[in-house]
LOLORO-347074 format. One record per atom (N, C-alpha, C): residue in one letter; z, x, y. Coordinates in pm, whole numbers, plus 32768, in hexadecimal, padded with zeros to 4 digits. Layout:
BEGIN
AZXY
...
END
This chain:
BEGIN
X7C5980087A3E
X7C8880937A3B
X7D1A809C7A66
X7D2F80407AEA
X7DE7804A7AFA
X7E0E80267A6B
X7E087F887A45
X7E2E7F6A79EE
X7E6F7FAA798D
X7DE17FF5793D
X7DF8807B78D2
X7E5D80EA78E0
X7E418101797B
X7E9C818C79B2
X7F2F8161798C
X7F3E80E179E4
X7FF580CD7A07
X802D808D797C
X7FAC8055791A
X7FE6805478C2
X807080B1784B
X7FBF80F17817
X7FEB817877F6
X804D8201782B
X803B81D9789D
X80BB823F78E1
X815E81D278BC
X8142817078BE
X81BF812678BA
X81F4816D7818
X8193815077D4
X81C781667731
X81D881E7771B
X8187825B7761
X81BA82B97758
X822A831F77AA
X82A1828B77E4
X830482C17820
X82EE830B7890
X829082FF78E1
X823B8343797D
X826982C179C7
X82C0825379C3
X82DA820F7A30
X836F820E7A35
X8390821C7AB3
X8438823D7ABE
X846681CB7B13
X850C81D67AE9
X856C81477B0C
X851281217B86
X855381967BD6
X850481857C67
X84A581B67C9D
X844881517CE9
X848A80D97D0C
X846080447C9C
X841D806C7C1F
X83D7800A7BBD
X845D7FAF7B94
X84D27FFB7B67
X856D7FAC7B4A
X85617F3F7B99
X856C7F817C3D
X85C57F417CAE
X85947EB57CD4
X84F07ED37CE4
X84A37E467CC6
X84A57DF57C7B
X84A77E407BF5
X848A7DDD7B80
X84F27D9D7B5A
X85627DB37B69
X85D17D767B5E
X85F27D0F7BAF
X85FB7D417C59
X860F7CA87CBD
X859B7C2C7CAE
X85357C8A7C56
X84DC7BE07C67
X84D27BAA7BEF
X85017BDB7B82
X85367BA07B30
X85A87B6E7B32
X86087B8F7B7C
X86897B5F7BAD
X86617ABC7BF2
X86157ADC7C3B
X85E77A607C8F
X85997A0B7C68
X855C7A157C05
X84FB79B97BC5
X8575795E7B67
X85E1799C7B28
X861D794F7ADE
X86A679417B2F
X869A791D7BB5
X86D378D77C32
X877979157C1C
X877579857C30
X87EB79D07C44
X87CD7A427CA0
X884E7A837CEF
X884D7AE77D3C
X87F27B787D44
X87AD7B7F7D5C
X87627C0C7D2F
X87B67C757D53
X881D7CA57D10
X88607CFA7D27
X881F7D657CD2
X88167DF27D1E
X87DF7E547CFC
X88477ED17CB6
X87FC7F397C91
X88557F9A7C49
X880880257CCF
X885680687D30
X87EA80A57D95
X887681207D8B
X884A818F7DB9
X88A9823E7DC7
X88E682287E37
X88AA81CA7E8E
X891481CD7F08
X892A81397F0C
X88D780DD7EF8
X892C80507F01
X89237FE77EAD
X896D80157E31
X897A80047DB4
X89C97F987DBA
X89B77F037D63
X8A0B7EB87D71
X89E37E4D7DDB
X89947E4E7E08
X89747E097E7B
X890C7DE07E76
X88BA7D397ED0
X886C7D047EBF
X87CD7D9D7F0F
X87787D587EE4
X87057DBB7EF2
X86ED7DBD7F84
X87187D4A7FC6
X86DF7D38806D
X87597DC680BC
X87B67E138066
X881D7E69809B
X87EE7EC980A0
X872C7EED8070
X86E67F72805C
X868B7F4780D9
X86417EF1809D
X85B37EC5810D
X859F7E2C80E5
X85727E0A814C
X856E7D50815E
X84FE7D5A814A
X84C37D54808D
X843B7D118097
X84617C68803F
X845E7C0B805E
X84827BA08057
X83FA7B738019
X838C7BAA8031
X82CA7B6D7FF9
X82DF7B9A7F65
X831A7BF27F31
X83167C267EAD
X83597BD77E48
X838E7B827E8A
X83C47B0B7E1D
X833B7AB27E14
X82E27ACB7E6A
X82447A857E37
X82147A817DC1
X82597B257D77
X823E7B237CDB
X82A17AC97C89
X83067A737CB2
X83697A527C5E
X835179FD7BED
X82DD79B07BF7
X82A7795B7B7F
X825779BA7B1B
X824C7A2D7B47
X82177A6D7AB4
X827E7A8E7A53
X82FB7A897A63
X835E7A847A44
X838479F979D4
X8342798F79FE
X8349792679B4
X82D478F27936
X8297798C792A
X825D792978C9
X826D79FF787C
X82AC7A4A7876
X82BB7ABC7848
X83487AEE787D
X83737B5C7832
X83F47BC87878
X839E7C3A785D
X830E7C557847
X82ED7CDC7842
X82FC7D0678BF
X83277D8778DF
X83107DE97955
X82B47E0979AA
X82747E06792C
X81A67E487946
X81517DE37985
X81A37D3C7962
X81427D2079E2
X812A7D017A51
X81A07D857AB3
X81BA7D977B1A
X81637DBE7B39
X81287E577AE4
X80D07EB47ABB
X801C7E777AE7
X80087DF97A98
X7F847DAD7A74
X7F987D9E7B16
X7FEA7D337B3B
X7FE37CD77BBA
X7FBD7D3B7BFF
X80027DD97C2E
X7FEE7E1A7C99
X7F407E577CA8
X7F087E6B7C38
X7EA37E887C32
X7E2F7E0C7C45
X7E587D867C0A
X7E127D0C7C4A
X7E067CFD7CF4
X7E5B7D377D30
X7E7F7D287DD0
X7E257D867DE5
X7E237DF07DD8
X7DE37E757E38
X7D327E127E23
X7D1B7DF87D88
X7C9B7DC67D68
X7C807D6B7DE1
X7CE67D187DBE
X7CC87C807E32
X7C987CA27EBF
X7D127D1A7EDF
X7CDD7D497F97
X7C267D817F78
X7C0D7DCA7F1B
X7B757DD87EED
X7B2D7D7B7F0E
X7B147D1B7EE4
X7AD57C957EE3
X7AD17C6C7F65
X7B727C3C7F98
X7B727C27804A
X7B087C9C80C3
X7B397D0E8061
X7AC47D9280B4
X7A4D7D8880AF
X7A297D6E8051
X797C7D0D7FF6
X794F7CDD8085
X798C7C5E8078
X79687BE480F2
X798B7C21817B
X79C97C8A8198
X79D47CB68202
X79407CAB8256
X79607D6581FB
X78A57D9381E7
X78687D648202
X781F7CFB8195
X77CA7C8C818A
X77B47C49820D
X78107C4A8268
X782E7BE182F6
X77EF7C378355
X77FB7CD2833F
X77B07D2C83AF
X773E7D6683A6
X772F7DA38312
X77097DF782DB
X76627DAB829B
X75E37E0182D7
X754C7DCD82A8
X751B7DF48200
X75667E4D81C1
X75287E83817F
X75A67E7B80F3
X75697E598080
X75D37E1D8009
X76097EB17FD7
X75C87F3C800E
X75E87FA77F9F
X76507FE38037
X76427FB080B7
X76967FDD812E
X772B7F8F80EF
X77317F2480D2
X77B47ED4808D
X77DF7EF58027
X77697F0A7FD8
X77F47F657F6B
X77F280047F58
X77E3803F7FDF
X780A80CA7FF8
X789B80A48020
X78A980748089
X793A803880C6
X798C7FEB803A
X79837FDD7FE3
X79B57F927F8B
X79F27FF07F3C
X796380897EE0
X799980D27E9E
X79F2813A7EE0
X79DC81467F71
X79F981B77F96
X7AA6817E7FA0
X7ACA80F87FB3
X7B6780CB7FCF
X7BA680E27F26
X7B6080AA7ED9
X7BB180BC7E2F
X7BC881557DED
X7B6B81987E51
X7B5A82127DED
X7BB882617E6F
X7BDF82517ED8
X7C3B829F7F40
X7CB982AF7EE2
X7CCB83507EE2
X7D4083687E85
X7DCD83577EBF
X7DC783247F1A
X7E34830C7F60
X7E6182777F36
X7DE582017F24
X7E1881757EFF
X7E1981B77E41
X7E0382057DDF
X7DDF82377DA5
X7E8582577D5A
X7E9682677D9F
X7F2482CC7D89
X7FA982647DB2
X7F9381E67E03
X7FD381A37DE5
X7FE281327D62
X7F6681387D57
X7F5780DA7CDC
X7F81812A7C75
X7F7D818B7C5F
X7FAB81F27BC4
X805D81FF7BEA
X809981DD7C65
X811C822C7C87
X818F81C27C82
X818B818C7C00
X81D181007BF1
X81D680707C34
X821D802B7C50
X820D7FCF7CD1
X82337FC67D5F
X82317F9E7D8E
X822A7FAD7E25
X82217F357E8F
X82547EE27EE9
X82427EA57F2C
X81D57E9E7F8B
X81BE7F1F7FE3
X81397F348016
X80CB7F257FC3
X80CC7F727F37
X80377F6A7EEC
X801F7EE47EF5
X80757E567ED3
X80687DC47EB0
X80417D857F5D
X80777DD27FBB
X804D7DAF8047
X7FC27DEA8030
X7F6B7E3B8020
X7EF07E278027
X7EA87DB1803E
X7ECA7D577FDB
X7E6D7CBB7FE1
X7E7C7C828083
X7F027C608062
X7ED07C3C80FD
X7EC87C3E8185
X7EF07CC48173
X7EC57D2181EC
X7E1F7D05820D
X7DD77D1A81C6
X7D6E7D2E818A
X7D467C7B81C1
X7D8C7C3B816F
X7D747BAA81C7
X7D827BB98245
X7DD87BC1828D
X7E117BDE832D
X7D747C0D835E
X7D477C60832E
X7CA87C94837F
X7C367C388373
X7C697BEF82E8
X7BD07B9182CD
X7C157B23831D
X7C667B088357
X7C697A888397
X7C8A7AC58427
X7C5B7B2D8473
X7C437B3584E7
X7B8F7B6284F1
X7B647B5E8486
X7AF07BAD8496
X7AB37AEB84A1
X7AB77A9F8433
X7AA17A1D8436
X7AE179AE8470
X7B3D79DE84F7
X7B5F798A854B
X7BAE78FF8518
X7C2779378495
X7C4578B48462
X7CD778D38454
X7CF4788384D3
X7DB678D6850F
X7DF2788184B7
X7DF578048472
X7E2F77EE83F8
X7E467820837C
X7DF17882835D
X7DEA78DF82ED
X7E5679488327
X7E24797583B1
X7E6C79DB83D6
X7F0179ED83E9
X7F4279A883FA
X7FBE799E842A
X7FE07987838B
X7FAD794E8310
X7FFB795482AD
X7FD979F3826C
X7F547A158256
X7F767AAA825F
X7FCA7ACD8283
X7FEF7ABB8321
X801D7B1C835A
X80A77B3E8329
X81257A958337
X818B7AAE82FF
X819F7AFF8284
X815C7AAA8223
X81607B1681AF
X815E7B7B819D
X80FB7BDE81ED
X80E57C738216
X81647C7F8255
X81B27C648291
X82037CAC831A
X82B07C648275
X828E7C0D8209
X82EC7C2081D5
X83087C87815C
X82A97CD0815F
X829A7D2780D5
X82F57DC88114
X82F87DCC81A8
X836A7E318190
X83737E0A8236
X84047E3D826B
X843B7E48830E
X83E47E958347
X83D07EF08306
X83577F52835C
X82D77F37838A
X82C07EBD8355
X823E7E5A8391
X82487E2A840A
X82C87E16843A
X82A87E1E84AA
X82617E7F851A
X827A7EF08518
X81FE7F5A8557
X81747F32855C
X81447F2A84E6
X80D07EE584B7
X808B7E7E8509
X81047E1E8508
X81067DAA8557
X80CC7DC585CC
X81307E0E8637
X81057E1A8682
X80837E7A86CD
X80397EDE865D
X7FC27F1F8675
X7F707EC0865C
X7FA47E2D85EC
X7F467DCF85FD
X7F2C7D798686
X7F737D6586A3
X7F767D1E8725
X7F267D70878B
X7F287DC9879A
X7EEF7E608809
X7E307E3087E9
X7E3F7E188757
X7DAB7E4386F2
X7D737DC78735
X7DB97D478715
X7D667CC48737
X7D4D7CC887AC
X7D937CD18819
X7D637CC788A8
X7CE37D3388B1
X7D037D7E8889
X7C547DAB8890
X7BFB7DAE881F
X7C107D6987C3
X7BB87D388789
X7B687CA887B7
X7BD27C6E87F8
X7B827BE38805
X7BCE7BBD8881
X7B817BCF88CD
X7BCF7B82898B
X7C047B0A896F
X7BA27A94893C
X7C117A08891F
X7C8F79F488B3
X7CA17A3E888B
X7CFD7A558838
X7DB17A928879
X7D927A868918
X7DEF7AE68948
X7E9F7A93894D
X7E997A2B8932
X7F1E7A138911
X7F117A10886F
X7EEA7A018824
X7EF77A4A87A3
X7F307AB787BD
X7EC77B0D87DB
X7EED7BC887EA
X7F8D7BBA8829
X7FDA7B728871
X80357B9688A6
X808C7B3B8883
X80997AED883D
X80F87ABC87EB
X81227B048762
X80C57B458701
X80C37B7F86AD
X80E07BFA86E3
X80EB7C718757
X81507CB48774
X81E87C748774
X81C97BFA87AB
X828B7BDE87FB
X82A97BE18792
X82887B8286EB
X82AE7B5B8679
X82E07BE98639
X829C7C4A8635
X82937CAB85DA
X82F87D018632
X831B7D0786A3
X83B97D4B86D5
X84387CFB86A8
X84347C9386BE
X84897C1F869F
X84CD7C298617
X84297C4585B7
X84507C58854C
X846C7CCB851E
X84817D338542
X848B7DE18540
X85157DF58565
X855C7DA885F3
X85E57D9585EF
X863C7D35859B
X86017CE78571
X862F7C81851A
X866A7CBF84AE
X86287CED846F
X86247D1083FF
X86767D9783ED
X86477DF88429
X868E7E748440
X86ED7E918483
X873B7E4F84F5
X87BF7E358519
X88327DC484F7
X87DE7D5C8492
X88157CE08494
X883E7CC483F8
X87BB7CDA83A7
X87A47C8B830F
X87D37D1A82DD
X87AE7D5082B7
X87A47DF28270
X884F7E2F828D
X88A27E4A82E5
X890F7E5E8325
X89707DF282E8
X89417D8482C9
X89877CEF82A9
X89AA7D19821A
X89537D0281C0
X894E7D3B8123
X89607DC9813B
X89607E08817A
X897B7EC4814F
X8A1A7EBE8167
X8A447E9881B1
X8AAC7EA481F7
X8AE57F1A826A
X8A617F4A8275
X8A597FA982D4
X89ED7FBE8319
X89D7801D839D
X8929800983F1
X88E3804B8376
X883B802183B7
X87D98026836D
X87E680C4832B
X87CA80C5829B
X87AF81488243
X874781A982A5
X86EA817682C5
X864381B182C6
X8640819F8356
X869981C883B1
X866F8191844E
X865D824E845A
X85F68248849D
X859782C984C0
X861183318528
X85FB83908501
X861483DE856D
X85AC844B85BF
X858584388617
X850C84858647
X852C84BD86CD
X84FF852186E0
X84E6854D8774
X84F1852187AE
X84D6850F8839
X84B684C688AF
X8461852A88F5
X842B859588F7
X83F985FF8931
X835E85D28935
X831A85A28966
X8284856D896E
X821685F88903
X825D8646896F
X81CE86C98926
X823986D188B5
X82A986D38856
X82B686E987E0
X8261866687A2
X828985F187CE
X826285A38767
X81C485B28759
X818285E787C3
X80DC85FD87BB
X80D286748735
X813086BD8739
X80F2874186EF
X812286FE8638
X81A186A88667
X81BD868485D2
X814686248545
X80CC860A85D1
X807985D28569
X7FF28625851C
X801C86E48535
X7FED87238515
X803687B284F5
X80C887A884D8
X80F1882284E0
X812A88588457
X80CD87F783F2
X80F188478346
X807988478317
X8045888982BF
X7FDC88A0826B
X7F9588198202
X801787C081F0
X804D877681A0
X7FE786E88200
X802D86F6826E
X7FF2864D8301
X7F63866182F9
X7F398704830C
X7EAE872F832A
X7E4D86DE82D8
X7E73870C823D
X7E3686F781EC
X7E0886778200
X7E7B860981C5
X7E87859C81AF
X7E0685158258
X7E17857182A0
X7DA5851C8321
X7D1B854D82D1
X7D3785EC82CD
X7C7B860F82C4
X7C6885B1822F
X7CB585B981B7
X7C6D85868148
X7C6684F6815D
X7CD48493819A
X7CB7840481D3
X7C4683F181DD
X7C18844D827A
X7BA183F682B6
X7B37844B8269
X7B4384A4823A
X7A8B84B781BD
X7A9F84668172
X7B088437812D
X7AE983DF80C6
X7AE8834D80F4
X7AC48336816B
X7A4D82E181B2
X79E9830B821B
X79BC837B81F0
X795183B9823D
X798A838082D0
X79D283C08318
X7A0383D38392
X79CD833F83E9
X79A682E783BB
X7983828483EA
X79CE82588424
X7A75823F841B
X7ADE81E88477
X7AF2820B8526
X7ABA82BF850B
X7A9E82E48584
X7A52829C85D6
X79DD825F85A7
X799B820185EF
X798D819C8628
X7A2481708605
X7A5380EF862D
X7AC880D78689
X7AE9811D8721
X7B4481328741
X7BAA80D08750
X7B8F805A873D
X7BFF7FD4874B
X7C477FFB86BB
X7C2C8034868D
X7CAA804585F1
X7CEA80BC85EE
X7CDB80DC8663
X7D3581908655
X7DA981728664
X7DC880F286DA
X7E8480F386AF
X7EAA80CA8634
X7E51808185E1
X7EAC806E8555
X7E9C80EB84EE
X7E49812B8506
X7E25819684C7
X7EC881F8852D
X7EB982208596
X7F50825785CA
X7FC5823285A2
X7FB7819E859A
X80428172857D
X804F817E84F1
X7FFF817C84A2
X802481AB83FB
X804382488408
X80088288843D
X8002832C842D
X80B783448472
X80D382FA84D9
X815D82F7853B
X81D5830684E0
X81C48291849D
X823882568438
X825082C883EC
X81E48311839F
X822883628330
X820483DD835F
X81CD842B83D1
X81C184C183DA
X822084A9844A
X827D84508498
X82F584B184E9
X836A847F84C4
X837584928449
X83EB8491842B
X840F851B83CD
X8435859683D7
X844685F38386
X84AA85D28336
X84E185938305
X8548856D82B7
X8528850A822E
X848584E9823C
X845C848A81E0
X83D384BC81C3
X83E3855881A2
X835E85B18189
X831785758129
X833C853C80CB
X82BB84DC8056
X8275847C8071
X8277843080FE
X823284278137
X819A843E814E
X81AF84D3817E
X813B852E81D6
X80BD8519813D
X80D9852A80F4
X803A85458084
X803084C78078
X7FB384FA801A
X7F6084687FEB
X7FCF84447F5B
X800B84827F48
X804D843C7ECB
X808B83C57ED6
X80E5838F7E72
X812383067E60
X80F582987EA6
X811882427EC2
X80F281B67F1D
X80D381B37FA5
X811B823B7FF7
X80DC822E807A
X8069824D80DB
X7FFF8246805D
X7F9A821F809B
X7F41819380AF
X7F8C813D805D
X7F5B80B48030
X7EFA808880B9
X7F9C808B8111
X7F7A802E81A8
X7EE48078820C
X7EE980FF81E6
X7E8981448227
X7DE2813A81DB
X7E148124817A
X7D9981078102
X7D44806E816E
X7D9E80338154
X7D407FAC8187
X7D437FB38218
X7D857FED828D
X7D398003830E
X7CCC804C833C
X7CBA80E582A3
X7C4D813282E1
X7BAB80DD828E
X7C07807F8222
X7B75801981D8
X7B397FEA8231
X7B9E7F9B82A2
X7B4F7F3E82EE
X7B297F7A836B
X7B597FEF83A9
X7B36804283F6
X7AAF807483F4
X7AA5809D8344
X7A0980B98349
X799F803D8325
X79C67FB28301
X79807F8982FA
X794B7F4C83CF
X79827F4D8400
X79697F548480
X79207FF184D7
X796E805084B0
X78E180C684C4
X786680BE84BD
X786580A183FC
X77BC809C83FF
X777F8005841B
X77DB7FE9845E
X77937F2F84CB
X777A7FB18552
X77C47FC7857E
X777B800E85DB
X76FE80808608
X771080D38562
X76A481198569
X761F80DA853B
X761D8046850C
X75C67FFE84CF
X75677FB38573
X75C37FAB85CC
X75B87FA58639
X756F7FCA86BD
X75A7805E86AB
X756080A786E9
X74FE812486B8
X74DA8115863A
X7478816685E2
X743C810E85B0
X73FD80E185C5
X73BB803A855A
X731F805F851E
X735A80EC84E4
X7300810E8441
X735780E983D4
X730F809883A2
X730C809B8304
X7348811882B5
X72D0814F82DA
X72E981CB826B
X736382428283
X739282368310
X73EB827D8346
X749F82108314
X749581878332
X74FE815082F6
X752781808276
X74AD816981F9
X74B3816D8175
X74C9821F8156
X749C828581A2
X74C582F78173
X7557830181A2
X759582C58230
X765D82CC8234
X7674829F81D8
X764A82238175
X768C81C780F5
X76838224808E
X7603826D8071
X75E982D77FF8
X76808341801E
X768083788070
X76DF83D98083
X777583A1808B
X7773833480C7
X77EA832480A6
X783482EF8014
X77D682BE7FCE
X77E182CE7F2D
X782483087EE6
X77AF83937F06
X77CD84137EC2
X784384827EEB
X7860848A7F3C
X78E984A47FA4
X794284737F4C
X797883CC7F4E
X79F3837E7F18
X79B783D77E6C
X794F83DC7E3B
X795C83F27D9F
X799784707D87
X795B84EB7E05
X798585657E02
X79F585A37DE5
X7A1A85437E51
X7AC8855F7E75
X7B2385107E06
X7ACF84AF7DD3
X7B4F84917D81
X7AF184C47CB2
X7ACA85067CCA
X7AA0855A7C31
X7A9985D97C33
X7A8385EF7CA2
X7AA786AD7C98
X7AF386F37CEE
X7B2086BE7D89
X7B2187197DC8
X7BFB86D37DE6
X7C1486437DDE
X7C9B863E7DFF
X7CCE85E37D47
X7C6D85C77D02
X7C8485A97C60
X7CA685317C76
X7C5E849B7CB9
X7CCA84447CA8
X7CF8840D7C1E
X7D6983E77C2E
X7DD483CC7BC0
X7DAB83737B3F
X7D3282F57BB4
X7CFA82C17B33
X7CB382DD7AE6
X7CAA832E7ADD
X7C2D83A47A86
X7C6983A179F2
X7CF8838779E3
X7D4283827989
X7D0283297915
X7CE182A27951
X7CA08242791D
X7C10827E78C9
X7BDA82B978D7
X7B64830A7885
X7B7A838E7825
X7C1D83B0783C
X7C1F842377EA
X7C7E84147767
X7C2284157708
X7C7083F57668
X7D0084187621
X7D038497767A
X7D6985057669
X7DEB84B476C2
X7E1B84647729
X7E1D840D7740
X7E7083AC76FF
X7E168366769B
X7E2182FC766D
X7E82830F75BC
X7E3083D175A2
X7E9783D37522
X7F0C83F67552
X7F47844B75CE
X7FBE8450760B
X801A83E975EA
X7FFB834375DC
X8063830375FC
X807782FE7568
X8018831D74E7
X8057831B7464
X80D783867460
X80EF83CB74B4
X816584557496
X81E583EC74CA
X81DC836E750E
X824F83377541
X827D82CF74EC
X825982B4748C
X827C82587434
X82F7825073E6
X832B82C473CF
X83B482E373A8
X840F82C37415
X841882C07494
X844D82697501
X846F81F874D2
X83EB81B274E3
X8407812D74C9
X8471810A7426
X8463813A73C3
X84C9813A7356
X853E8150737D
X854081C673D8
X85D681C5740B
X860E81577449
X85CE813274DB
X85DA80D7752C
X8635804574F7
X85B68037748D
X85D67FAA7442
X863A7FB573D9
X868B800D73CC
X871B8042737B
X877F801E73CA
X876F7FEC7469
X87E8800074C2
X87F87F6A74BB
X88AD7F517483
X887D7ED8749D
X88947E517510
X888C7DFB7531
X88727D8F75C3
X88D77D8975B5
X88DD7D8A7664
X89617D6B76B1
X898A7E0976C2
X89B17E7B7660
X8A057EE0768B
X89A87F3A76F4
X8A277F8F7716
X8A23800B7781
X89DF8066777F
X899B80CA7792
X897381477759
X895F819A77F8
X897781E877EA
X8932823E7847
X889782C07804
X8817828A7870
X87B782DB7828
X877A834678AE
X86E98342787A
X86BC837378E9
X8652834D7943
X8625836479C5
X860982F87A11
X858082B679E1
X852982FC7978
X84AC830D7935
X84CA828578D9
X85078296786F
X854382457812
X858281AF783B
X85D081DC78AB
X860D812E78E2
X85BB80B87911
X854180E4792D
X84E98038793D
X84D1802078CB
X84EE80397857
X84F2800A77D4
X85257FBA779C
X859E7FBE77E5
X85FC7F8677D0
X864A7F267811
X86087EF97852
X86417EA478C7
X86047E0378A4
END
């Protein structure tokens, strides 16, 4: 269903330069071992690490070598969200008694219109951090700190802002697992280390100036309390989260700081209001903490309710909830994928492409931002 979606939106000119250009260009830049110099409104001309240091996204650079299509930036990103699926599978499976309790937690993460809406909203560095983020949990849940630490880098290289992350991870392991406690606190030190690194050091280096995106916030305690509820817009976006995992993450209080620290990052900053909804990519990272959040809830309510029939009716409901919300009540996006009307849309774009392929290689043009991953 991504597949279909980001396809067809690609052909019918629904994917714009940015940020689909900005990517697709440095890692094609980098696959055929030259500068990824980007085309950006404010730091145009300059290598990509002068926006945000995701350095893991050159992970895609060999798809590059056996194609120059665009689209299968498109395929790959939707293979990743799948993959963290699968890792969520075996999560489950590791806690979870009952096969229809595992894939409640399974449908209820693919069909969250929030991971939903990143997959339809071009590409994205976070959406492709799903995987192994998503790893990062299966190798603390299975006690295999070799897995983990390569997760981990990888996760903490897909954007600077992983560092936060980092460190709610570090907070998470110490109470997730007592022997684990120099883990837990190395993977804080790492993830500051790497948060100044990067954002006073690397980013400032290639920009040629301090960081673009360094926050400006309050300092007022009770403002910043009220700022994680003081638009209509924040409200929303918690209550539809946690129904569309039947409020289960609540149940798991060792994941509320990563659940805080995702909610932190993008509701106090008033200056980066697209953020606050479930739209575009920033819900990716929250997608897979409230997955595994609830697949640990209903370990606990499996726990301390140990009916059968009481487990399997939270799994029934939470089903029907994720189907609700994403077919009638918030439309998720992939719905696109089933509707015909849809699919004859992209026959009206075909005269594009005639144009397109009139322009000819190598020259200049100025278009519009719809039209330019076309052309690149």
């Amino acid at each position: 269903a991504a597949v279909l979606g980001s396809l067809h939106r690609f052909l019918q000119c629904e994917v714009f330069y940015y940020d689909f250009g900005i990517f697709d260009s440095a890692i094609w830049k980098a696959a055929h071992f030259t500068p990824p110099i980007i085309d950006h409104f404010v730091i145009g001309g300059k290598v990509i690490f002068a926006d945000h240091f995701s350095p893991s996204i050159f992970l895609l650079s060999p798809l590059y070598w056996f194609t120059d299509r665009p689209e299968a930036l498109l395929i790959a990103q939707a293979i990743a969200v799948c993959g963290s699926a699968l890792i969520l599978y075996a999560i489950a499976k590791h806690y979870l008694t009952t096969r229809l309790s595992t894939l409640a937690v399974v449908v209820s993460y693919l069909l969250f219109v929030g991971l939903q809406n990143a997959l339809i909203a071009d590409i994205h560095e976070v959406t492709y951090m799903t995987l192994p983020l998503m790893g990062v949990f299966y190798a603390i849940v299975t006690k295999k700190k070799t897995l983990f630490w390569i997760c981990f880098f990888i996760t903490l290289g897909f954007k600077e802002s992983s560092a936060l992350l980092g460190v709610a991870l570090g907070i998470f392991i110490s109470l997730f697992n007592k022997t684990w406690k120099r883990t837990a606190l190395l993977t804080a030190v790492v993830s500051v280390f790497w948060g100044v690194l990067t954002t006073q050091v690397i980013i400032p280096y290639f920009y040629g100036r301090p960081y673009f995106y360094t926050p400006h916030i309050n300092p007022n305690p009770v403002r910043i309390l009220m700022m994680f509820a003081d638009d209509p817009v924040k409200r929303n976006t918690v209550l539809m989260s946690f129904l569309s995992f039947g409020f289960l993450p609540l149940l798991y209080p060792p994941a509320w700081i990563l659940i805080l620290q995702d909610l932190a990052t993008r509701f106090l900053q008033n200056e980066f209001s697209l953020r606050w909804g479930l739209g575009l990519h920033y819900n990716a990272q929250m997608a897979v903490i409230l997955a595994f959040a609830s697949v640990m809830g209903l370990h606990t309510l499996e726990k301390k309710v140990k009916k059968r029939l009481f487990i399997l009716s939270v799994s029934v409901f939470l089903m029907m909830t994720s189907v609700f919300l994403h077919r009638f009540l918030l439309r998720g996006p992939l719905g696109l994928s089933y509707n015909p009307a849809f699919y004859r849309n992209t026959k009206n774009f075909t005269f594009l492409n005639d144009l397109i392929s009139r322009v000819p290689k190598g020259s200049t043009v100025m278009t519009m931002n719809n039209i330019a991953p076309h052309m690149i």
